[in-house]
N, C-alpha and C positions, 0 to 999 in steps of 0.2 A: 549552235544550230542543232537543236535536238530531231532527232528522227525519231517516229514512231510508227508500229506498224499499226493496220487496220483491215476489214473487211474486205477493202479495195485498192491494197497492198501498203507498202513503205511510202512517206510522204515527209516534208519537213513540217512539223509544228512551227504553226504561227500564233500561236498563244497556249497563256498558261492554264485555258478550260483544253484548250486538247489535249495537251501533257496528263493534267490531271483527267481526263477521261481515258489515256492509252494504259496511265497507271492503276485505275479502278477495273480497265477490264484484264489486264495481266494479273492483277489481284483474285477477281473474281473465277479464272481459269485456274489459276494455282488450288486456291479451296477447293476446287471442282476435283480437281486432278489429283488433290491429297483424300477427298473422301473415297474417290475409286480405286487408288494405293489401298488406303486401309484396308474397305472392302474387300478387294483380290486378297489381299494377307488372311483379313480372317477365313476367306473360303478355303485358302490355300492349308491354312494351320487344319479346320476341320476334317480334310483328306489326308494329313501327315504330308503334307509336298514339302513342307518348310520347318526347318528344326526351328523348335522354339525357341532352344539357347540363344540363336540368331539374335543378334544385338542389331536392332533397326534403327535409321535418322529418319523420323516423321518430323520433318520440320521443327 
């Protein structure tokens, strides 16, 4: 009984187009969420906020 959440909160998936549309938008938020990671990093590296040595996990 897969759960997925959505716009109009947690629901149970009754098929496998919803699963796969709860994982295409989890998908799509992560990309989203890893380019405005980067982003903040590079702003942050050009002000000196963030040592470079800094060993980062960008996905």
């Amino acid at each position: 009984m897969p759960l997925v959440g959505g716009n109009q909160g947690y629901y149970v998936a009754e098929s496998e187009g919803e699963i796969a549309q709860a994982i295409d938008s989890l998908e799509g938020r992560i990309m989203n969420m890893t380019e405005r990671k980067m982003a903040l990093r590079r702003a942050a590296n050009e002000v000196d906020y963030v040592d470079e040595d800094d060993d980062y996990d960008v996905l």
